[in-house]
N, C-alpha and C positions, 0 to 999 in steps of 0.2 A: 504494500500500500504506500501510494506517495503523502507525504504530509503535506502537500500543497491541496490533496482531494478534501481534506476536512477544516481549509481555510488557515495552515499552518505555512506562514511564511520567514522565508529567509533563515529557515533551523538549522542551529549548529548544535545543538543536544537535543535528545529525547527524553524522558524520565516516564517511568509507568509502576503506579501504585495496584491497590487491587482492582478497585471499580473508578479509577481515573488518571488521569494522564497528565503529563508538562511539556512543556518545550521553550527552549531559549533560544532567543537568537542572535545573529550576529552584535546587537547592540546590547547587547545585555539584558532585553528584556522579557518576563519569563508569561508564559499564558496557560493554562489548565483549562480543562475539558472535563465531564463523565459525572460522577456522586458527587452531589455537595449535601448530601441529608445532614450533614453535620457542620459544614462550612469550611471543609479540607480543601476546596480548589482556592479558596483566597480572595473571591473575586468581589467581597463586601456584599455579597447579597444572599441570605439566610434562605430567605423566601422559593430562591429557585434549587430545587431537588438536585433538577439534574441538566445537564447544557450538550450537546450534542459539536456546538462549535469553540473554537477555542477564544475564550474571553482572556482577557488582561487583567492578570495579579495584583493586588493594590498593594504598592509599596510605598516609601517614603518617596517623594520627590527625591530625584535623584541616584536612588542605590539602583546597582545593577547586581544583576545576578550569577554568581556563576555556577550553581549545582544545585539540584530539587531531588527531594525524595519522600516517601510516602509510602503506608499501609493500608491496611484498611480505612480508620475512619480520621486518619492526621495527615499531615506535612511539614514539609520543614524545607528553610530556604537557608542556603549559602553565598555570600557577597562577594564578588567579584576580593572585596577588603577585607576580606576575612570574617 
C-alpha cells in the first residue's frame, strides 16, 4: 500500500500501534490515523472514535518530531531535541 492512497504525504517514517497509525515527515511533522476511543492519535478531538485519514498531531508551536510509538490505547512522541 502506498501512503500517498490514505492522504499521507511526503513520509519519511511510518509508526503503527494496535488499532492506529503515525507518520512523519520530511518536516518534522507527525499525523495519526485509526482509534482514538481514548484520545491516542493526539489530534485534540475526544469526540471522534475513529479517522480513516491522516489528521495532524497537536503539538507545541514549533516542536518537531522525530519518532512515534504506541499500543493499544496510548502514544508517545519523541523531539526531533530530544
Amino acid at each position: 500500500m502506498k501512503l500517498d492512497s490514505v492522504g499521507a504525504k511526503n513520509a519519511v517514517d511510518i509508526f503503527a500501534a494496535k488499532h492506529h497509525s503515525f507518520y512523519v515527515n520530511k518536516e518534522g511533522d507527525a499525523f495519526a490515523w485509526g482509534l482514538n476511543n481514548h484520545g491516542q492519535l493526539g489530534i485534540g478531538n475526544l469526540e471522534t472514535n475513529m479517522t480513516a485519514i491522516p489528521t495532524p498531531i497537536k503539538f507545541e508551536k514549533g516542536l518537531k518530531i522525530h519518532a512515534l510509538a504506541g499500543g493499544e490505547h496510548h502514544s508517545i512522541a519523541l523531539t526531533q531535541a530530544g
